[in-house]
N, C-alpha and C positions, 0 to 999 in steps of 0.2 A: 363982337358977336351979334347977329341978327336975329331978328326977335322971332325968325321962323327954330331958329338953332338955338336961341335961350326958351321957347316952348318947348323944345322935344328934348334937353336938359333935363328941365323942370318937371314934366311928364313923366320921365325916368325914374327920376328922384324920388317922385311921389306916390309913383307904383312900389320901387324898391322899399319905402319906409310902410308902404299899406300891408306890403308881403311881411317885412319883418314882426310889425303888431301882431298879425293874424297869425303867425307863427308861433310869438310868445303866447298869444292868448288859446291858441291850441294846444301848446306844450303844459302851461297854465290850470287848465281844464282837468287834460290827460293826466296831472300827478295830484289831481283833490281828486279824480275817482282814482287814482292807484291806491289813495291816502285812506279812503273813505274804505273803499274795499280789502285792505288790509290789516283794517281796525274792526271790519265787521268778521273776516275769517283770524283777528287773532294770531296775521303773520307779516312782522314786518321785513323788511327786507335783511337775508341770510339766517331767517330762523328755521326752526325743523318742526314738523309737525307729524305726530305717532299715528299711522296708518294702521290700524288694529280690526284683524278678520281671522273670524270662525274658520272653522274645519268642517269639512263634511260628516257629515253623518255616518255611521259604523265603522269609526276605526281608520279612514281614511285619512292618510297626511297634507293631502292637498287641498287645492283651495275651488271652491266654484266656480267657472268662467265668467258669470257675470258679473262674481263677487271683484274678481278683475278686471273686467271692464269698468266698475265702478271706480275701483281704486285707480284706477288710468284719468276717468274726469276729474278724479279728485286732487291727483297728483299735476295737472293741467294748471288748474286752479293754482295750487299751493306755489307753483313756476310762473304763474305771471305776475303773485307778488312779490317775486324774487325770493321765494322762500323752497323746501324741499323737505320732500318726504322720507321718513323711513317707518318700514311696516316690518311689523311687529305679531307675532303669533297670538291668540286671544289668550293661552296658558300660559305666554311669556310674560306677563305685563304685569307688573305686582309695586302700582305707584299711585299715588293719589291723582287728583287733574286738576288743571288750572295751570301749573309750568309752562305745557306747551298745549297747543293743539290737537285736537284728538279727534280723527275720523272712524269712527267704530261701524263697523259694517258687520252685518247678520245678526240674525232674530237672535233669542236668549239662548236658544235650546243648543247653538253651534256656539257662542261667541259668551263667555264668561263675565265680559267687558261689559256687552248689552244688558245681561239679566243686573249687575250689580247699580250703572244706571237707571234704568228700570223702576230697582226698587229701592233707590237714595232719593233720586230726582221727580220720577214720573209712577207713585205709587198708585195711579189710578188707573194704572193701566194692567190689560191682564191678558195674556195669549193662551190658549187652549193648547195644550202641547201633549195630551193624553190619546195615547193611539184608541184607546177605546171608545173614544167619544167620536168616534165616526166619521159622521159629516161635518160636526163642529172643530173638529182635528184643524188648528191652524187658525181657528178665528182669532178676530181680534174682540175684549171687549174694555172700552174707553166710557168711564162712569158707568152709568146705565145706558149706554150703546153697544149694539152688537154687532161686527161687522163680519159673515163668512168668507169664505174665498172659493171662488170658481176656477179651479186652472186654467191658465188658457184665458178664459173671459174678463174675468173679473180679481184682479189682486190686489190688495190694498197695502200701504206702506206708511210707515212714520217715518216724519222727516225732524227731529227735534234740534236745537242749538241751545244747549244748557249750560250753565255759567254758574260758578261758586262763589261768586262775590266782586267787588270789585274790583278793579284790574286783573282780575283773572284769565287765564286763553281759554275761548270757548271749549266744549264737545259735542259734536255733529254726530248724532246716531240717526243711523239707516238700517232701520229693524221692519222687516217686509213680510209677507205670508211665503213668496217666494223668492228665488235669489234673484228672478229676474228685476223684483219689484226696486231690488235696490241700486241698479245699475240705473233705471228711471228715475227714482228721488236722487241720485247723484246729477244727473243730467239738469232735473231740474231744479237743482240749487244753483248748479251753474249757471244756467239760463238767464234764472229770476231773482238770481242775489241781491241787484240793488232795489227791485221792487220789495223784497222782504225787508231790506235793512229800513227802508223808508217808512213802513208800515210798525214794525215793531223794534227800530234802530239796535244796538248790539245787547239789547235782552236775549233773554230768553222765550224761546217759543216751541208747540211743537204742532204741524203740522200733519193731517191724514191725508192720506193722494189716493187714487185710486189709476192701475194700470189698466187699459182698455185693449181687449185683444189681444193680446201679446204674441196670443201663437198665428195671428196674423201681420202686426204691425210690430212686434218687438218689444225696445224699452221706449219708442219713441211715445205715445199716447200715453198721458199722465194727467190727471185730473183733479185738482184740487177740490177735496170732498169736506173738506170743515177746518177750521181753525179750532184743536180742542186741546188747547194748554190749560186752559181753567181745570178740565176736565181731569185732564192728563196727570196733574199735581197736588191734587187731590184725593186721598186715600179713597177709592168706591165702598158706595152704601153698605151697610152687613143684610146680607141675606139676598143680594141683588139676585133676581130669577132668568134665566136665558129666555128670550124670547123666540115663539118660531115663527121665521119670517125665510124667504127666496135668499139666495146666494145673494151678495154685494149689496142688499140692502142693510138699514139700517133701524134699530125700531125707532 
């Protein structure tokens, strides 16, 4: 063999074994974030996770379209941990959580699932759901925060991940002013799931987001407006007063 033909050999060989590391150490990578992110959503591979949504409002059996597109990210998600959804009526569901996973979609007032989370896990929180109350119809208020909603402009959404204990499987509530808002916090769990798990690893947390235009830009524009789990979890003051302030702010 000549040493032009034991270099291009040896050259081969060294490329072939650099490809192969690179390979492992790619493959390597790709199943600690599968690992990571299947411990943060609570599904390892061939589990089920309860896809739970509201009904529309008066008597109607179906479900909101963006309440569906929600559960479409979410079921996305649930499939690239090798795991799968099945979704379940919010009057059907009559079981404690922590078993499995639980993607609960719509405010209190459609989804039975939201209101009883709500007020086990996040009694600090409080929706205005009284047609009477007008403009305030639909706010949100989080301790002594008030947040309205502008259709169209301004809609704000909780995005929380609450947990029962240890080893428990999370619940992911997506309780919005509007339905669009929750098609947008599903989106953006997706997104930014590993930046959350990093920040607040597989606690609990709940998140406020605010939707920007929607009747121009959709569910895309989503705006992270406060970390208020302290808030959230905490029973609010007695006698808290509403404050009056512009749509989408805050006092």
């Amino acid at each position: 063999m000549t040493d032009d033909v034991r270099d291009i050999v040896l050259g081969v060989v060294a490329a072939l074994a650099c490809g192969a590391l690179g390979w492992f150490a790619r493959t390597a990578l790709w199943r600690r974030a599968l690992r990571r992110k299947q411990a943060f959503f609570g599904l390892p591979e061939h589990a089920e996770a309860l896809a739970v949504v509201g009904r529309e409002p008066g008597g109607d059996a179906s479900v909101h379209r963006h309440d569906v597109f929600a559960l479409l990210e979410l079921s996305a998600v649930a499939k690239e941990c090798g795991a799968h959804t099945r979704l379940v009526a919010h009057d059907a569901t009559q079981q404690g959580f922590g078993e499995r996973t639980e993607f609960c979609v719509g405010g209190p007032s459609v989804n039975r699932r939201t209101a009883a989370h709500l007020a086990s896990m996040l009694p600090g929180v409080r929706i205005e759901a009284d047609p009477e109350q007008g403009p305030d119809r639909g706010s949100f208020r989080i301790g002594t925060d008030f947040y309205r909603v502008q259709p169209g402009v301004a809609e704000h959404v909780l995005l929380a991940r609450l947990t029962g204990g240890q080893g428990a499987r999370p619940v992911f509530v997506f309780c919005g002013q509007r339905p669009i808002a929750h098609q947008a916090a599903a989106r953006y769990l997706a997104r930014h799931h590993e930046r959350l798990q990093r920040k607040h690893g597989d606690g609990p947390f709940c998140l406020l987001l605010k939707v920007v235009n929607s009747q121009a830009y959709g569910p895309d524009v989503a705006e992270f407006v406060a970390d208020v789990t302290k808030a959230a979890r905490e029973p609010a003051p007695a006698g808290t007063q509403r404050p009056s302030h512009r749509a989408g702010e805050k006092s």
